[in-house]
BAKE-945068 format. One record per residue (C-alpha): x, y, z negated; residue number from 1. Coordinates in steps of 0.25 Angstrom, whole numbers, plus 5000, padded with zeros to 4 digits. Layout:
residues N
      x      y      z   resi
      X      Y      Z    NUM
...
end
This chain:
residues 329
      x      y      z   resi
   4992   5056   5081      1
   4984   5051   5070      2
   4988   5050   5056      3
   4988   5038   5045      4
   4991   5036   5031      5
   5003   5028   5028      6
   4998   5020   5017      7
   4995   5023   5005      8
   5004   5035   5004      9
   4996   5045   5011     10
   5005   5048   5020     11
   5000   5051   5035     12
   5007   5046   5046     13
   5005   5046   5063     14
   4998   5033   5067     15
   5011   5032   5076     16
   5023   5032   5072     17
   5037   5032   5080     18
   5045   5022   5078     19
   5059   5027   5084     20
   5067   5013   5085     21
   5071   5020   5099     22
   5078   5030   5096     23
   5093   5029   5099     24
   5088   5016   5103     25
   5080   5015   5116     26
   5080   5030   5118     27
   5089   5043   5115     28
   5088   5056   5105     29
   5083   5061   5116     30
   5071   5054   5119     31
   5069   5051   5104     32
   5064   5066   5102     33
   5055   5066   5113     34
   5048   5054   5108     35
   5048   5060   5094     36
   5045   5073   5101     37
   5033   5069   5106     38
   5029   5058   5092     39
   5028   5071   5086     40
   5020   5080   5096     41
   5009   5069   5096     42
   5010   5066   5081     43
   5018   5054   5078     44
   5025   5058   5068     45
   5028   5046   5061     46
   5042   5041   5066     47
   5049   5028   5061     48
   5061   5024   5061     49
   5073   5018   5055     50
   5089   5016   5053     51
   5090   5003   5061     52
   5085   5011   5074     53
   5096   5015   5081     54
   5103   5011   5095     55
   5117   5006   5087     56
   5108   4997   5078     57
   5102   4993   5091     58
   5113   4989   5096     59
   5119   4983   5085     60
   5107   4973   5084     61
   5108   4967   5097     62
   5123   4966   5098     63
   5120   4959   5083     64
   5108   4952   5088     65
   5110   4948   5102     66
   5127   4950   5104     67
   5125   4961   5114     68
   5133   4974   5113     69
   5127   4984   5123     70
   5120   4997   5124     71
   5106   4997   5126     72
   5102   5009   5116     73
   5102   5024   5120     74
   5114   5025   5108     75
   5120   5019   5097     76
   5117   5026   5088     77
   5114   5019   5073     78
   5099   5023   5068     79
   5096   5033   5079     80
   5082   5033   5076     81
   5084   5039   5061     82
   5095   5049   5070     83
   5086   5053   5081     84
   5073   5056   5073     85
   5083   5064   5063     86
   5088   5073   5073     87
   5073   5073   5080     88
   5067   5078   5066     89
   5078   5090   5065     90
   5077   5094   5078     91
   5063   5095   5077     92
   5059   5100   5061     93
   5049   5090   5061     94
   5055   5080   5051     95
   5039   5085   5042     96
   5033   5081   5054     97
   5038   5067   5054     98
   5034   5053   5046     99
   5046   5046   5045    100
   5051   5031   5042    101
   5063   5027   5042    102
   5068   5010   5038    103
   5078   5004   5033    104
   5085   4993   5041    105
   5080   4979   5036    106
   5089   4971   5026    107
   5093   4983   5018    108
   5085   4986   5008    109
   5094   4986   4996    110
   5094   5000   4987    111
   5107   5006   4994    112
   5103   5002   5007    113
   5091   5010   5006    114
   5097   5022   5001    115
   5108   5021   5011    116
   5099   5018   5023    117
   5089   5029   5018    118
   5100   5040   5017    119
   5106   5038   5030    120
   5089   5037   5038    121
   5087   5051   5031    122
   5101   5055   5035    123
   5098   5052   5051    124
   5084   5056   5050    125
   5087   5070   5044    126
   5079   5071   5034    127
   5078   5068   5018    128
   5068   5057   5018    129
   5059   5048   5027    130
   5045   5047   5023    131
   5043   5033   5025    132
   5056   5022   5024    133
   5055   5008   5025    134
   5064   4996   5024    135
   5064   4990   5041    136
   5063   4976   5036    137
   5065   4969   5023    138
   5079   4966   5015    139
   5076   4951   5012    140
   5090   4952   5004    141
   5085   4963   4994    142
   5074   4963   4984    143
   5062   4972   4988    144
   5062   4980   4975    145
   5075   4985   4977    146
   5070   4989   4993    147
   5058   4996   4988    148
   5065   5002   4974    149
   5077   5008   4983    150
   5064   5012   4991    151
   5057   5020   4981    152
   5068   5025   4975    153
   5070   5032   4991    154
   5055   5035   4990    155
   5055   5042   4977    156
   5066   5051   4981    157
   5060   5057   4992    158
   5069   5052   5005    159
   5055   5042   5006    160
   5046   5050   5007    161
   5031   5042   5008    162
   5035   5028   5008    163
   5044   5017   5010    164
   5038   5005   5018    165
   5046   4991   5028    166
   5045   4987   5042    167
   5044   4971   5045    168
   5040   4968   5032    169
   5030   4956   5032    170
   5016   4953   5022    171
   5026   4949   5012    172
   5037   4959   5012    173
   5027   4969   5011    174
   5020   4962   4999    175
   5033   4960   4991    176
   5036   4975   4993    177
   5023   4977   4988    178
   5024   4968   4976    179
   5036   4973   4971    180
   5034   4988   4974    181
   5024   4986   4964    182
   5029   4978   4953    183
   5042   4985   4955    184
   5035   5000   4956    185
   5042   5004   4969    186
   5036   5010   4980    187
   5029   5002   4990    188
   5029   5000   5004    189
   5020   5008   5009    190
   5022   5006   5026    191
   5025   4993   5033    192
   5032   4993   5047    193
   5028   4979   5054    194
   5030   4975   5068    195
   5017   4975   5074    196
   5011   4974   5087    197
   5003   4964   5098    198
   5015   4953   5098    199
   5019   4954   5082    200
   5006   4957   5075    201
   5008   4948   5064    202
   5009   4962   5053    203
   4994   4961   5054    204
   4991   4947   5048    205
   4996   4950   5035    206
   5004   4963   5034    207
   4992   4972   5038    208
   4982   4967   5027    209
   4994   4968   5016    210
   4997   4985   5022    211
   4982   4987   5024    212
   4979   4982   5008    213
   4992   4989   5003    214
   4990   5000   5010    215
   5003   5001   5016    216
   5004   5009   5030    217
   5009   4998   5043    218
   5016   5006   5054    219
   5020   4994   5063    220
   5031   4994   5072    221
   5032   4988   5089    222
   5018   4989   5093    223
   5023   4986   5107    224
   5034   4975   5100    225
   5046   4982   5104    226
   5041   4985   5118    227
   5036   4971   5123    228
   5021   4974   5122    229
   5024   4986   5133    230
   5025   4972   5143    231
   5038   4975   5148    232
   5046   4962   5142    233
   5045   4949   5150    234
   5048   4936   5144    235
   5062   4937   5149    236
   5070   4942   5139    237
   5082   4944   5149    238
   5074   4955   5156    239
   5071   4966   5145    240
   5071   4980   5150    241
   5082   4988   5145    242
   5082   4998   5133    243
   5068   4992   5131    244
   5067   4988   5115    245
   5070   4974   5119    246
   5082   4977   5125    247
   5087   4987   5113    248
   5082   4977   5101    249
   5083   4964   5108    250
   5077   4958   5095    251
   5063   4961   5099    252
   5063   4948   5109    253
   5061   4939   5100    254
   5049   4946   5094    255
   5041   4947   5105    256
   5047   4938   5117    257
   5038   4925   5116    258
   5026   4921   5122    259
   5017   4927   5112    260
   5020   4940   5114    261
   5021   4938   5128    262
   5007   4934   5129    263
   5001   4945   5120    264
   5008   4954   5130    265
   5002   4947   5143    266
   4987   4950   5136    267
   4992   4965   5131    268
   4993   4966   5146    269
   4980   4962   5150    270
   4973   4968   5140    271
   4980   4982   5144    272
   4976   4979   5158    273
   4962   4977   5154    274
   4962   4989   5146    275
   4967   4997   5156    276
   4978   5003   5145    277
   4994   5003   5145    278
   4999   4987   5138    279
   5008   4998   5129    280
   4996   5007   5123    281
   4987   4992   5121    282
   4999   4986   5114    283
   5001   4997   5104    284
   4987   4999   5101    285
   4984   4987   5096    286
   4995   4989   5084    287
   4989   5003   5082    288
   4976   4998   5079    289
   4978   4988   5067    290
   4969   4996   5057    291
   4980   4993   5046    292
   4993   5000   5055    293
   4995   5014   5051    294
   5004   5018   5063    295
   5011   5010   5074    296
   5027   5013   5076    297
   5029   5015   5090    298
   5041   5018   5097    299
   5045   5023   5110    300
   5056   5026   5120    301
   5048   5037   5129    302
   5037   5047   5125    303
   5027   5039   5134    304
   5029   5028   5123    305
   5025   5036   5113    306
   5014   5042   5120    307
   5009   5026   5123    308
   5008   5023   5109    309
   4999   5035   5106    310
   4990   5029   5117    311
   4988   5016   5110    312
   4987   5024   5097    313
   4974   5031   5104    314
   4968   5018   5110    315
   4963   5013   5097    316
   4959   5000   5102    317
   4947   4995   5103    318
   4945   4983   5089    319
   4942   4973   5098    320
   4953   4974   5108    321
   4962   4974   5096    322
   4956   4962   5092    323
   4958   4956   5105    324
   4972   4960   5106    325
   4974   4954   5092    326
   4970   4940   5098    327
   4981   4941   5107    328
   4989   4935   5095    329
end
């Protein structure tokens, strides 16, 4: 797999990385460690994850959410992710081997909440620090300079090792993080994690352009928006097919149920037709091959999954289908 450099750091990084939001989730421990299993053996060693994946946060969410109080997950268990990939890493003596990021759930980003949530993420995951940690979504109820000194204080102790960075941060967020970084002398993002894909590609207008001049690395999340550019979804949202991420994290309807999306997907399928290519491997190309992305977060319940993304990775698409497929917005 190839490598990048994470920003200005200097830091290489694989130009995939796994993001394990499944684990405990959608699929077992066991399963879990085949899929890392076979990340490592083809050279993916950049794993993403956070303390708000788990099956018990899942569920807690849609009975919050929605009401309903059932079981779809393969356990309860709060942040299995962080759990699993700890237990992987042990078992296996490849934590050097592995680039890791973990986050902070969103709306705590207060000194004590950090320390806390940071503690208990190296306490799961086994090991003394994470190389990359980033806030999941901003704390609109706490000052950014006291996010990012709580931040840098957890960077210059070591249990941060390369950089701290946010996921779902817009144009703005980033630019006040920037701005007071640096008339406050903290550390700086220096990763940004944006939903990003065919149906949601509004990161590139403006966030793109700000990462690309500031130099600050973008590892975009759902290049198959949670599932729905695979083509499986209908627009009846009665009839969505079990342990699928729609069914776990019901949320992601109203992302991506609308006629826009709809419609984007009717020409992904006629262009992969065309083509003569799997709709999954054209869908997740097209994220892979923004010149400003750094690696594409990809996620998967099956080794085949995995295997599908590193397909699209080697498709390198042609600039003017890009472009074409761009239009489709």
């Amino acid at each position: 797999m190839d490598k990048k450099t994470l920003g200005r750091t200097g830091k290489q990084i694989s130009s995939l990385a796994l993001g394990t939001g499944t684990f405990g989730r959608e699929i077992n421990e066991e399963d879990s460690y085949r899929i890392m299993d076979h990340c490592l053996d083809k050279g993916i060693t950049f794993f993403d994850t956070a303390e708000a994946y788990g099956g018990g946060q899942a569920r807690e969410n849609r009975k919050k959410s929605l009401g309903v109080d059932d079981i779809r997950e393969t356990t309860g268990e709060m942040s299995s992710s962080e759990r699993i990939i700890g237990s992987w890493m042990n078992a296996r003596g490849v934590r050097d081997q592995i680039t890791l990021c973990t986050k902070i759930s969103g709306g705590r980003g207060k000194p004590d909440e950090i320390q806390m949530a940071l503690a208990a993420s190296l306490d799961r995951l086994q090991t003394d620090h994470v190389e990359i940690y980033k806030m999941h979504s901003p704390d609109p109820n706490t000052p950014i300079a006291e996010t990012l000194d709580a931040m840098t204080t957890e960077k210059r102790s070591g249990r941060i090792s390369v950089c701290i960075g946010g996921a779902n941060y817009d144009t703005a967020q980033v630019q006040e993080v920037l701005d007071v970084a640096n008339a406050k002398g903290y550390d700086r993002f220096e990763i940004t994690q944006p939903n990003y894909n065919l149906a949601v590609s509004g990161a590139q207008d403006s966030l793109f352009p700000l990462c690309q001049k500031e130099q600050i690395a973008v590892t975009p999340y759902s290049p198959l928006g949670a599932g729905f550019l695979t083509g499986k979804y209908t627009t009846d949202k009665t009839n969505i097919p079990p342990r699928t991420r729609m069914d776990v994290a019901p949320s992601h309807i109203d992302i991506y149920f609308n006629d826009r999306s709809f419609r984007i997907m009717e020409k992904l399928k006629e262009k992969a037709r065309e083509l003569d290519v799997p709709v999954v491997q054209l869908a997740m190309a097209w994220p892979m091959t923004h010149p400003t992305v750094t690696a594409v977060l990809v996620g998967a319940r099956e080794i085949r999954h995995i295997d599908n993304a590193i397909a699209a990775y080697q498709m390198a698409l042609d600039p003017d289908l890009r472009a074409e497929m761009s239009a489709w917005n």
